[in-house]
C-alpha positions as CSV (number, residue, x, y, z in Angstrom):
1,X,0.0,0.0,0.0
2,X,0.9,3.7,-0.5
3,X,-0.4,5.9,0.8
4,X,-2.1,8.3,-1.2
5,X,-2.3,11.7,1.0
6,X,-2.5,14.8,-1.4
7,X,-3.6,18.2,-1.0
8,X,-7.4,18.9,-2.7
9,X,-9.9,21.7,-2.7
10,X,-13.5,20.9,-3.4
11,X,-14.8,18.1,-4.0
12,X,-12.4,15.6,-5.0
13,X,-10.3,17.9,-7.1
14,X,-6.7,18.5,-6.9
15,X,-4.9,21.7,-6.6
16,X,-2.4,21.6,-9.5
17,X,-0.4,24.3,-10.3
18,X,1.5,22.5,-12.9
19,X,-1.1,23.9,-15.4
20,X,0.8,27.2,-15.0
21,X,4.3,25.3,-15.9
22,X,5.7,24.2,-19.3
23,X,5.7,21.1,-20.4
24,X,9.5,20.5,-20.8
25,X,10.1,21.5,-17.1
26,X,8.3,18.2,-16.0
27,X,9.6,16.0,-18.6
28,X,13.0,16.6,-17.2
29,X,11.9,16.9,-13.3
30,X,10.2,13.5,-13.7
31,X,12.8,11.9,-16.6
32,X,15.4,12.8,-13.8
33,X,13.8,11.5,-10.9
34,X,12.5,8.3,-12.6
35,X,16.0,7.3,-13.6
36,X,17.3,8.4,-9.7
37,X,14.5,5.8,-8.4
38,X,15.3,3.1,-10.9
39,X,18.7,3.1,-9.8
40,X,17.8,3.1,-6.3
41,X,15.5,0.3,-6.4
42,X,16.3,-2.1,-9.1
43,X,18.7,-4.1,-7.1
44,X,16.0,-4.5,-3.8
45,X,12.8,-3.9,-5.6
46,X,9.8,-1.2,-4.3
47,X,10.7,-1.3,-0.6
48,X,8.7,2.0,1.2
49,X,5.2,1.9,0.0
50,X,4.5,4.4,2.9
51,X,6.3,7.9,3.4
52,X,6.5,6.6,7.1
53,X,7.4,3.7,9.2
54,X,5.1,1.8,11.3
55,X,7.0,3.4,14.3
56,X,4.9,6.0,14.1
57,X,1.8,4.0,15.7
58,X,-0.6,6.5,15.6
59,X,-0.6,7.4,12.3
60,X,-0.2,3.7,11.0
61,X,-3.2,2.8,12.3
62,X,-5.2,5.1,11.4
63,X,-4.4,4.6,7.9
64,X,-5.2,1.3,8.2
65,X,-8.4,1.7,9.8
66,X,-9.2,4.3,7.0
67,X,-8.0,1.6,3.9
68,X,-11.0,-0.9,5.5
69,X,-13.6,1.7,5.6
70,X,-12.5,3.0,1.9
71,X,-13.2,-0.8,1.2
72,X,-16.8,-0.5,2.1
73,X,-17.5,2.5,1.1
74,X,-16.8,1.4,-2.0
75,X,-18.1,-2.2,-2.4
76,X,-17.6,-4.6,0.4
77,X,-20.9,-5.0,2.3
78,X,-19.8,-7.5,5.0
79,X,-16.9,-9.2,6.0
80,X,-19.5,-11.6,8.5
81,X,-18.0,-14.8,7.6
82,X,-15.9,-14.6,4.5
83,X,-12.2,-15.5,3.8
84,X,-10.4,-12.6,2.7
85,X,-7.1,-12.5,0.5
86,X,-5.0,-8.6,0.3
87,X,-2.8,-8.1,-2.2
88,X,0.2,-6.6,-1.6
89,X,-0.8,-5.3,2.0
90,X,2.7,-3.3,2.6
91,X,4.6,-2.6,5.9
92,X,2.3,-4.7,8.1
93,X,-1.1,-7.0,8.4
94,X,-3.1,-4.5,10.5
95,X,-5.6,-4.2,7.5
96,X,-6.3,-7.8,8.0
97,X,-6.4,-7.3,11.9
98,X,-9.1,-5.1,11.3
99,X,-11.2,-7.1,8.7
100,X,-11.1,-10.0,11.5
101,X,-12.7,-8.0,14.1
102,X,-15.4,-7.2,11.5
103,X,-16.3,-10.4,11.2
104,X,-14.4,-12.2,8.3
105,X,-13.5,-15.8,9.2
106,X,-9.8,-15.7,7.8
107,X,-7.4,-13.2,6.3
108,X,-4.5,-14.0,3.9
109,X,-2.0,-11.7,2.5
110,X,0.3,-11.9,-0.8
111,X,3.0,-9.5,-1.5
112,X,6.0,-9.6,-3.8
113,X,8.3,-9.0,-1.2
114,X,8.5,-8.8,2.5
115,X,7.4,-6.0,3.7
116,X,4.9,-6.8,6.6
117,X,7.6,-7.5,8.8
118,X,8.4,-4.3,9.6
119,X,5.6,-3.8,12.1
120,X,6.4,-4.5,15.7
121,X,4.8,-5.6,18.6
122,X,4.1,-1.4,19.7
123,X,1.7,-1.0,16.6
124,X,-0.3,-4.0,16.7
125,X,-0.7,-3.5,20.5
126,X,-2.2,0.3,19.5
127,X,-4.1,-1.3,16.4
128,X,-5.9,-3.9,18.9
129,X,-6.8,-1.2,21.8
130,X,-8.2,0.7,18.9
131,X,-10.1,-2.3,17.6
132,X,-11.2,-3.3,21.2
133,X,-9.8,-7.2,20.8
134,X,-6.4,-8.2,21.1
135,X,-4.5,-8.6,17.7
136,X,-3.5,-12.4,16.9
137,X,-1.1,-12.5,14.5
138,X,-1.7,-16.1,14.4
139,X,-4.8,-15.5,12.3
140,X,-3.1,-13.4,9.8
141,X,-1.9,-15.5,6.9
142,X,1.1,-14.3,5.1
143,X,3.0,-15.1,1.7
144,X,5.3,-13.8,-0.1
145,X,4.6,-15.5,-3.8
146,X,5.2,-15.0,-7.8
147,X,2.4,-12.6,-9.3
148,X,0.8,-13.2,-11.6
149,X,0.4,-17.3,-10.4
150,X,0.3,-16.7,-6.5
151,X,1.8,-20.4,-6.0
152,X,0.9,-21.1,-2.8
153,X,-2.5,-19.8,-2.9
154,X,-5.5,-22.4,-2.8
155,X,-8.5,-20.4,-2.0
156,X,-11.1,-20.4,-2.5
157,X,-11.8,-16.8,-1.6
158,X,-14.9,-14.9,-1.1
159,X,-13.5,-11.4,-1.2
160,X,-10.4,-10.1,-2.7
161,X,-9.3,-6.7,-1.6
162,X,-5.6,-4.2,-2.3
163,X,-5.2,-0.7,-1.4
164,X,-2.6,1.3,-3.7
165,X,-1.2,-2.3,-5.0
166,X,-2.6,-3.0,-8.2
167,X,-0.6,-0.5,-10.1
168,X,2.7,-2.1,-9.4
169,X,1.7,-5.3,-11.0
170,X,3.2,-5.5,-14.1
171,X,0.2,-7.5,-15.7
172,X,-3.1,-6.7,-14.5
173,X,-5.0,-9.2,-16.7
174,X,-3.4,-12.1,-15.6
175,X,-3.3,-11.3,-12.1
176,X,-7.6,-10.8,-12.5
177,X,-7.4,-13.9,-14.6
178,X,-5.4,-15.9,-11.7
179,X,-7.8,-14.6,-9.2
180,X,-10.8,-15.8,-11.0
181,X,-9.3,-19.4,-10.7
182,X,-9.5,-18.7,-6.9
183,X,-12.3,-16.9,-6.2
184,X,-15.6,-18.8,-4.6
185,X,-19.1,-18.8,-6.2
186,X,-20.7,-15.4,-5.9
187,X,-17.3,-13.7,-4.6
188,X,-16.3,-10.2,-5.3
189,X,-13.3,-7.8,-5.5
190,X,-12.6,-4.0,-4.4
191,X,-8.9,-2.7,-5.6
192,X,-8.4,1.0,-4.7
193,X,-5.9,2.0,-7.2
194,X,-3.5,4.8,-7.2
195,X,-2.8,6.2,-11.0
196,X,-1.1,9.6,-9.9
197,X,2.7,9.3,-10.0
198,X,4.5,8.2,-7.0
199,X,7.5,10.5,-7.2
200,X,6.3,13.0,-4.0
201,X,7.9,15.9,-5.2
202,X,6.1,16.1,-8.5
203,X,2.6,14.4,-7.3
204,X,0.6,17.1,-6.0
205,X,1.4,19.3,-9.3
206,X,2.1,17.1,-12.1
207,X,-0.1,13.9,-11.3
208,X,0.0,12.6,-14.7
209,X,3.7,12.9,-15.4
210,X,4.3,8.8,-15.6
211,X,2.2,8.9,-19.0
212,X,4.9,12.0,-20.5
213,X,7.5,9.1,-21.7
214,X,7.1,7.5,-24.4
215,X,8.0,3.4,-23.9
216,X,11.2,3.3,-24.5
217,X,12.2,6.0,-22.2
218,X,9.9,4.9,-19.5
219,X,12.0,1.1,-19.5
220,X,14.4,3.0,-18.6
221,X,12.9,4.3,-15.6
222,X,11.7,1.0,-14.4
223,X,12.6,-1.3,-11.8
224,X,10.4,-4.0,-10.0
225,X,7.5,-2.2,-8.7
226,X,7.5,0.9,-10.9
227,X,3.6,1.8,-12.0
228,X,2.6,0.2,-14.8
229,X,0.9,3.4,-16.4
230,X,-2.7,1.5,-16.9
231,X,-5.6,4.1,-16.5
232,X,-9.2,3.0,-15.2
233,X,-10.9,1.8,-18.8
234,X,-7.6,-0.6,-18.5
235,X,-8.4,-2.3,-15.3
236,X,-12.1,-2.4,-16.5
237,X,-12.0,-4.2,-19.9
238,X,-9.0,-6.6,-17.8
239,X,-11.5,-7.5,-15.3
240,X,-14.2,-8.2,-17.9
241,X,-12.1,-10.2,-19.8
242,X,-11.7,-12.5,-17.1
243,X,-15.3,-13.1,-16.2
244,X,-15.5,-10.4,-13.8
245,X,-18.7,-7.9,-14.0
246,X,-17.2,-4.5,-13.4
247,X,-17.7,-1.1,-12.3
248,X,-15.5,2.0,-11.3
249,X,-16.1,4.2,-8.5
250,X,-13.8,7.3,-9.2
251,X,-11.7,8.6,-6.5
252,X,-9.6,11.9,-7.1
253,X,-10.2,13.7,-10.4
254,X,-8.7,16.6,-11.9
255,X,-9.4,19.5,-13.1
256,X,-10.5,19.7,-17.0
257,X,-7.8,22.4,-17.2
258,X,-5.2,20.7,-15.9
259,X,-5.9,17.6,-18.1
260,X,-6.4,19.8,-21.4
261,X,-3.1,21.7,-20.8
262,X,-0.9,19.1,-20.0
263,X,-2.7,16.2,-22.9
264,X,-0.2,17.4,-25.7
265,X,2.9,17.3,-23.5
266,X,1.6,13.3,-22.9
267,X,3.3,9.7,-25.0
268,X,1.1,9.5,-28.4
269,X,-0.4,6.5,-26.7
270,X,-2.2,9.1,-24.0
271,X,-2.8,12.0,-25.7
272,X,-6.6,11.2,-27.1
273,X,-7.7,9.0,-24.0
274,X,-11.0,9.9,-22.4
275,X,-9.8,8.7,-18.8
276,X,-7.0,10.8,-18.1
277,X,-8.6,12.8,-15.2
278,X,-9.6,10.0,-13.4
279,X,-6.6,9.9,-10.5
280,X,-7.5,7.4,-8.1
281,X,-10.2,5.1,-8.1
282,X,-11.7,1.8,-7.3
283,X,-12.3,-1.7,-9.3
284,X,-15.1,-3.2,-7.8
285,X,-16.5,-6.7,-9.5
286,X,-18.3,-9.9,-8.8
287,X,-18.4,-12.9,-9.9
């Protein structure tokens, strides 16, 4: 999970000044940054999914808390007696600590790499006297598996659920495909996806500056974990072409002037889409 704090005004919209900026400025801001990160992370992969550790308790859970709630405001109805699977989950289980005391039966988490160890025994202390039961880390499942095959995975699942993961898998349609294979009769899905940039300094102004570079360049810029640059219609016809029925529930959306200023400054690819405001948003299907 990332975490997806941004400054907005009204209602959903962001504040981006970046409308008032050339184009070349945040080709070579981003360009430069991008090829700072891959350098950085290539060798160990996407390690801080978070701006902050789960040493500061407080803060950690709350954003946990606030991930499950996001999750129901958006599709889940009840956890009352369903086993849950999170993908990629990030610096600790507390998501799945909190779907427990809602009711679900069993929690299991896959992530590429492993993060959830991180957490120590001061958060998940805070995270149960916020949740009014005890934590037991006994009952939350963790592996750390191959995507898009999740070996080690049997299911069968009645809710599947990621926060601010999806964009780091590096094929979406598989991964839906793969979770089809697992899912039980009548099960559903809610992703929360994050399709703003990740780079921090250029996020609240340029949100769109990942679909600037054309292919080649953005290879460049990669290492395992970058985003994979998919906008909502993308997730929608993948999860449709794996049997899922489909909706979107838009998050953050920008401004009609920021998207129309910065379109011809996007990759070719980009440049007509009809998507391109939607920021952040959620996948929500059933089976």
């Amino acid at each position: 999970m990332t975490n997806a704090d941004t400054p907005i005004i009204g209602p959903g919209r962001l504040s981006l000044s970046a409308a008032r900026h050339p184009n070349p400025l945040w080709w070579t801001l981003g360009l430069g940054l991008g090829l700072a990160n891959a350098l950085r992370h290539r060798g160990r992969g996407y390690r801080r999914p978070r701006p902050y550790s789960t040493e500061e308790v407080g803060r950690s859970v709350d954003y946990v808390v606030a991930v499950v709630d996001r999750w129901e405001a958006d599709g889940v109805r009840s956890w009352q007696g369903l086993r849950v699977l999170e993908l990629g989950p990030g610096p600790d289980l507390g998501t799945g600590a909190v779907i427990l005391s809602r009711g679900a039966v069993s929690y299991t988490a896959a992530d590429l790499f492993p993060l959830a160890g991180e957490a120590g025994a001061p958060y998940y202390a805070a995270l149960g006297e916020r949740l009014g039961v005890p934590v037991d880390l006994d009952r939350l499942g963790y592996h750390v598996t191959a995507f898009p095959g999740l070996p080690g995975l049997a299911g069968p699942y009645d809710v599947v659920v990621s926060s601010a993961a999806l964009e780091h898998f590096d094929d979406v349609p598989a991964t839906f495909a793969r979770l089809a294979e697992l899912a039980a009769p009548g099960a559903t899905m809610t992703h929360h996806v994050d399709g703003m940039v990740h780079m921090r300094g250029i996020r609240p102004r340029d949100p769109l500056n990942l679909l600037r570079y054309s292919d080649w360049t953005y290879r460049r810029m990669s290492f395992p974990g970058v985003p994979n640059r998919l906008r909502a219609s993308d997730y929608l016809a993948a999860a449709e072409a794996s049997g899922w029925r489909a909706r979107i529930v838009p998050g953050r959306v920008a401004t009609d002037a920021y998207v129309e200023r910065v379109r011809p400054g996007l990759a070719r690819p980009y440049r007509h889409r009809t998507d391109l405001g939607t920021l952040t948003f959620s996948v929500v299907c059933a089976r």
